[in-house]
N, C-alpha and C positions, 0 to 999 in steps of 0.2 A: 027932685030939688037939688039944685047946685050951689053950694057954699059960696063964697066969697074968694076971690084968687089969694087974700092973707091965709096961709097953710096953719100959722100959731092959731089961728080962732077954730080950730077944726078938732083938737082937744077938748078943749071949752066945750063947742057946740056937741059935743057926742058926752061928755058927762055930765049936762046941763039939761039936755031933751030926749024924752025917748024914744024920738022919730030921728034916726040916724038918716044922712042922703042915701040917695039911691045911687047916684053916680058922682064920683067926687074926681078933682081934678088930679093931674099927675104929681104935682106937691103937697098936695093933702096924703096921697098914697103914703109917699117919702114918709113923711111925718110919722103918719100910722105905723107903717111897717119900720121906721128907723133906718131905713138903708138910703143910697144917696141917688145920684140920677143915672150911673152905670148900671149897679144892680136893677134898679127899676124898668131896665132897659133889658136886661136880662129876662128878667120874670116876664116880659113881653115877649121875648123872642122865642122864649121856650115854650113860649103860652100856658102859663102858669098863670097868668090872670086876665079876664076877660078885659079886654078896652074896646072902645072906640073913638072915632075921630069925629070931628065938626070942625070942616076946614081944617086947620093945623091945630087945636086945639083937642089935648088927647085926655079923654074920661076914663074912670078904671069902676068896673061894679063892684060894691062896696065889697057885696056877698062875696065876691073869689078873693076877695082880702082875707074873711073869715075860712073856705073853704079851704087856701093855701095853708094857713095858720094850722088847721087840723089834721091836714095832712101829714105836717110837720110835729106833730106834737110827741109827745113821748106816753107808750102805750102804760111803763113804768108807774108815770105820772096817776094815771088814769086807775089802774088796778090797786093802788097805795089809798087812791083817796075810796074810793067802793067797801074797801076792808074796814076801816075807820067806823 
């Protein structure tokens, strides 16, 4: 399932339902991650997130948004909350 090209409904749509898309577009991405269309361009080039194309139109899989995010995360974070 593909959202709608409006990027602001794509908040909404993911704390609203709990069938997130599968592939969402390259300003949904933005959104999600907060960064703008340089970076996003980056995390492609490094391949730091899966995409694909259709025609000029570029999709990002949801899951390497989440797999980037954990990658990134702080291991601190994680061992504070376990003790708790």
């Amino acid at each position: 399932m593909v959202l709608e090209e409006d990027p602001s409904n794509y908040l909404f749509f993911c704390m609203t339902n709990n069938n997130s898309a599968r592939w969402i577009t390259m300003k949904q991405a933005q959104v999600r991650l907060g960064v703008g269309r340089t970076s996003m361009y980056k995390l492609r080039r490094d391949h730091k997130l899966k995409w694909s194309t259709i025609g000029r139109k570029v999709y990002v899989l949801n899951t390497s948004i989440d797999e980037l995010l954990d990658s990134n995360s702080s291991e601190f974070q994680f061992n504070k909350l376990e003790k708790e």
